[in-house]
GUGU-860155 format. One record per residue (C-alpha): residue in one letter; z, y, x. Coordinates in steps of 0.25 Angstrom, whole numbers, plus 5000, padded with zeros to 4 digits. Example, Ala and Ser with C-alpha at 12.3 -4.5 7.8 and 13.67 -1.06 7.14 Angstrom:
<sites>
+------+------+------+------+
! seke !    Z !    Y !    X !
+------+------+------+------+
!    A ! 5031 ! 4982 ! 5049 !
!    S ! 5029 ! 4996 ! 5055 !
+------+------+------+------+
</sites>
This chain:
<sites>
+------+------+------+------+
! seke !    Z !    Y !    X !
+------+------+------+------+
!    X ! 5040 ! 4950 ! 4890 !
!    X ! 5051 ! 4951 ! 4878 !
!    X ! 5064 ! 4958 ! 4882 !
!    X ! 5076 ! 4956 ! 4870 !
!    X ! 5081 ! 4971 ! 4871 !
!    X ! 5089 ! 4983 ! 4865 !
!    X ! 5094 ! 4997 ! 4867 !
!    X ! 5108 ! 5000 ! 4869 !
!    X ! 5118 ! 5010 ! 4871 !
!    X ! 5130 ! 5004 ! 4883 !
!    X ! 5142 ! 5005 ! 4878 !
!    X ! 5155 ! 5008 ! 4887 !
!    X ! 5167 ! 4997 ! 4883 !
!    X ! 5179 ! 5003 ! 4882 !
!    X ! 5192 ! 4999 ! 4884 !
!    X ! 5196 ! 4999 ! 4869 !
!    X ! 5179 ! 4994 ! 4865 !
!    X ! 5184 ! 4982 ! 4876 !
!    X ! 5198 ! 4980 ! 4869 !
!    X ! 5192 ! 4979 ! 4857 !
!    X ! 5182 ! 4968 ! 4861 !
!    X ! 5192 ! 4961 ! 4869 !
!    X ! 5198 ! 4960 ! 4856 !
!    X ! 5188 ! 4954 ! 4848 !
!    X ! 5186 ! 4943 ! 4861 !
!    X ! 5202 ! 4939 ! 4859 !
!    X ! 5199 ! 4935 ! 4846 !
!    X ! 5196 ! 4920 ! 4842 !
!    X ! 5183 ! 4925 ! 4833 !
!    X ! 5169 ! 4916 ! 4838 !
!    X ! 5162 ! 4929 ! 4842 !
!    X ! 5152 ! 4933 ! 4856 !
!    X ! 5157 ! 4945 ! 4862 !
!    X ! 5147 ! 4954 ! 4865 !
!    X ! 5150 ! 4956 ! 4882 !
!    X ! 5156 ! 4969 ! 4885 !
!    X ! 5144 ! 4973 ! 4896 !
!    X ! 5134 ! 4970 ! 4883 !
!    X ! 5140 ! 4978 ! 4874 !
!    X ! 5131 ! 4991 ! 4870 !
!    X ! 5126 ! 4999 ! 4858 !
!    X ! 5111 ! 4993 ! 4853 !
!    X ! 5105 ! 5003 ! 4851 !
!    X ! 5090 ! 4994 ! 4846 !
!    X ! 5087 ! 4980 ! 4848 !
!    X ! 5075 ! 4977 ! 4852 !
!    X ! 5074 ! 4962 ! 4853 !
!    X ! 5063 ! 4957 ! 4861 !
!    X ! 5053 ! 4969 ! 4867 !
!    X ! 5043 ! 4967 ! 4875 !
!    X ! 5044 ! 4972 ! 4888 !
!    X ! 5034 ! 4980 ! 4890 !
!    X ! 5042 ! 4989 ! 4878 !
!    X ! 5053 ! 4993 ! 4887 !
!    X ! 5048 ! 5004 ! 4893 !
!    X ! 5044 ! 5011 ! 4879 !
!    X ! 5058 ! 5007 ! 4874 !
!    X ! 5063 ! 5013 ! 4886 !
!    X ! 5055 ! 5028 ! 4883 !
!    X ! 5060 ! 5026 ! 4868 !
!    X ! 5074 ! 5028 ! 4872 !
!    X ! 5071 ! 5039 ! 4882 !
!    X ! 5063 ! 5045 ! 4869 !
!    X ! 5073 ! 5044 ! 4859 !
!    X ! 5084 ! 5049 ! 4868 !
!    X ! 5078 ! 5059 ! 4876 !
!    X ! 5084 ! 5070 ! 4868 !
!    X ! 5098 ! 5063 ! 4866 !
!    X ! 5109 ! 5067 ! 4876 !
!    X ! 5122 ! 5058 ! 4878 !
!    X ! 5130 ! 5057 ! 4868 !
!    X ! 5145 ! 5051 ! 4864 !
!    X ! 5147 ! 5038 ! 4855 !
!    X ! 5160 ! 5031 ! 4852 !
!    X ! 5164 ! 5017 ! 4851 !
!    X ! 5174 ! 5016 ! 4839 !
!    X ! 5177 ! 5007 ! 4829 !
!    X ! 5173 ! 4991 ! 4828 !
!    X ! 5165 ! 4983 ! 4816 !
!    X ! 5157 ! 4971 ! 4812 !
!    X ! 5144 ! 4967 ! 4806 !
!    X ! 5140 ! 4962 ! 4796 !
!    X ! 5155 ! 4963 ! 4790 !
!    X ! 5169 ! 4960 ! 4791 !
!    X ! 5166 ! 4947 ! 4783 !
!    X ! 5156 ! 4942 ! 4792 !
!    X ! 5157 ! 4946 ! 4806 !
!    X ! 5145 ! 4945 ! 4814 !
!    X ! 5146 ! 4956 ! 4824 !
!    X ! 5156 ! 4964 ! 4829 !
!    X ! 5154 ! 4979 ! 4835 !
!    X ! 5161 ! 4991 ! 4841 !
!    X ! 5157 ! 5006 ! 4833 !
!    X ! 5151 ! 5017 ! 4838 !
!    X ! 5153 ! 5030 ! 4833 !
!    X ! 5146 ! 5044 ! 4835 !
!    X ! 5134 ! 5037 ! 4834 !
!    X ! 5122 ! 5048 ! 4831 !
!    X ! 5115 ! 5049 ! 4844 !
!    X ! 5115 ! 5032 ! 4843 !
!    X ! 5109 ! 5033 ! 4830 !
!    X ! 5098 ! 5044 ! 4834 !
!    X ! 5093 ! 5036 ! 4846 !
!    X ! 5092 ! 5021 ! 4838 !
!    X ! 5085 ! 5029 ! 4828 !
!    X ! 5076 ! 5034 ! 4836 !
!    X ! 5074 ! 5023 ! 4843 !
!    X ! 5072 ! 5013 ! 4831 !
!    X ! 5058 ! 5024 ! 4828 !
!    X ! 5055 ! 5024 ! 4841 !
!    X ! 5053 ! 5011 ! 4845 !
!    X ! 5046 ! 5007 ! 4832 !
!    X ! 5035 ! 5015 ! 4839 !
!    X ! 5035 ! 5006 ! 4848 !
!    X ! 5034 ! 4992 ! 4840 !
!    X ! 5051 ! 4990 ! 4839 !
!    X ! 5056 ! 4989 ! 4826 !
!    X ! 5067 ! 4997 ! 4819 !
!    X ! 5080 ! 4992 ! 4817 !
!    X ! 5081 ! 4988 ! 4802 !
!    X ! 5096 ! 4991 ! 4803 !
!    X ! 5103 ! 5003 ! 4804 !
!    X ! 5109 ! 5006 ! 4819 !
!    X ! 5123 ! 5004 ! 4819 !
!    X ! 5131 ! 5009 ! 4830 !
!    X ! 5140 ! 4997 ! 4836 !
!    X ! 5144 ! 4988 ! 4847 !
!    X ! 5143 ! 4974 ! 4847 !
!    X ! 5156 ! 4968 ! 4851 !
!    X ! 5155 ! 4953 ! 4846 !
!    X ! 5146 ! 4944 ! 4836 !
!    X ! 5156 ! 4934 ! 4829 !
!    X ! 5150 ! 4919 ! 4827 !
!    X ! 5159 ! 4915 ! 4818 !
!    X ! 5170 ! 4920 ! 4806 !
!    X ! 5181 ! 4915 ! 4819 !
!    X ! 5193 ! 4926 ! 4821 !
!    X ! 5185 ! 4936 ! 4811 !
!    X ! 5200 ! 4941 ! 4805 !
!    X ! 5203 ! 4944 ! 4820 !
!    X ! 5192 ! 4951 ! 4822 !
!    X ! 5194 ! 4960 ! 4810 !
!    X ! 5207 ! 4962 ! 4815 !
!    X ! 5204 ! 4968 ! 4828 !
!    X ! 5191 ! 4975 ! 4820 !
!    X ! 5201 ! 4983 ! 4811 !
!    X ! 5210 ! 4986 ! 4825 !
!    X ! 5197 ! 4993 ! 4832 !
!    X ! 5189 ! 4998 ! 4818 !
!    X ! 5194 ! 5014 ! 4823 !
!    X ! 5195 ! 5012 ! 4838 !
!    X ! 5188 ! 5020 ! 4847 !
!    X ! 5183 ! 5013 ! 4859 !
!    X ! 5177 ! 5025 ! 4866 !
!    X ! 5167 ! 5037 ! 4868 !
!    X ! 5152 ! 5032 ! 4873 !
!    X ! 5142 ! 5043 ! 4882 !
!    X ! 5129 ! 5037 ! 4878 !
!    X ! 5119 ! 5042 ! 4891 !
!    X ! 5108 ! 5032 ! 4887 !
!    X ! 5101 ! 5022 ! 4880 !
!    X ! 5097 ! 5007 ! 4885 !
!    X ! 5088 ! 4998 ! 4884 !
!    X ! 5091 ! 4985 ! 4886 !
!    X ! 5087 ! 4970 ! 4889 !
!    X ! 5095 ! 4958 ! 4882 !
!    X ! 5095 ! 4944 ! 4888 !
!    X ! 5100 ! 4933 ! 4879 !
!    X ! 5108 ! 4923 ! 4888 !
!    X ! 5115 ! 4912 ! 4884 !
!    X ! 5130 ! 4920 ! 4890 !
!    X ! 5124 ! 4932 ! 4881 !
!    X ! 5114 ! 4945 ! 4881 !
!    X ! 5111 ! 4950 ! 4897 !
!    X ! 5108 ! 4964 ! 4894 !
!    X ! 5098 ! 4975 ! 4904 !
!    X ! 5094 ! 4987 ! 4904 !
!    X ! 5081 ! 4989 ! 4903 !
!    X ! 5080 ! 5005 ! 4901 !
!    X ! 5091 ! 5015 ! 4901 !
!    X ! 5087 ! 5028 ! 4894 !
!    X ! 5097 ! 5040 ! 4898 !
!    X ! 5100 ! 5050 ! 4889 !
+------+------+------+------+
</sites>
């Protein structure tokens, strides 16, 4: 059986990360709203895997980690992708993000061992907030983007790496955790 999966880092919402989101909700842009419980760092998407996988992908993480103790991150900062122009996605920074970048590194080689592909692009450290439909309430949006671009929302322990299950429902993703690899 085919499970549609990815690894994540949870994120904690803080108050100002919530503000900000809240914010952005307000507004009269056609946008989804990622759920608050749902927001996380992706670490890899892995799309469909077979089942049978899990448990390799599992020892992967406690491989790659193994040597990596908890570290600090901070959520600061806001943006968009592709550009300001055109406004597809919008996302919360991270910053301090070494440790982050070590492990998706080393991730991406390992499980190419096992039959996943790399990631074509570069990891970029970020949490998605809201994908906009439409160009609707985009000046209000850059409006409160500018208000949060220097904000820190907070200080982040990361203790461990998941990897989760994503059920696609018709009320949005259902998300599980499959394995939970401490550091």
């Amino acid at each position: 059986m085919k499970i549609r999966s990815f690894i994540a880092i949870d994120i904690k919402l803080f108050p100002k990360l919530v503000e900000f989101i809240n914010e952005i909700k307000k507004t009269e842009a056609n946008l989804k709203i990622v759920e608050l419980k749902n927001i996380h760092l992706t670490i890899k998407f892995l799309g469909d895997i077979d089942e049978e996988k899990i448990d390799k992908i599992g020892g992967t993480i406690k491989e790659v980690t193994k040597d990596i103790k908890p570290f600090e991150i901070k959520l600061k900062g806001c943006g968009v992708f592709p550009n300001l122009n055109y406004i597809k996605v919008i996302w919360a920074g991270l910053k301090n993000c070494e440790e982050i970048k070590k492990i998706v590194k080393m991730i991406n080689e390992k499980l190419s061992e096992i039959g996943i592909k790399k990631d074509k692009r570069e990891f970029s450290a970020h949490l998605t907030i809201a994908r906009l439909k439409s160009a609707r309430g985009k000046e209000e949006i850059i409006k409160i983007l500018k208000k949060y671009k220097d904000i820190e929302f907070g200080k982040l322990r990361v203790e461990s790496v998941k990897l989760m299950k994503s059920e696609l429902t018709p009320k949005g993703p259902i998300y599980s955790v499959l394995k939970e690899i401490k550091m």
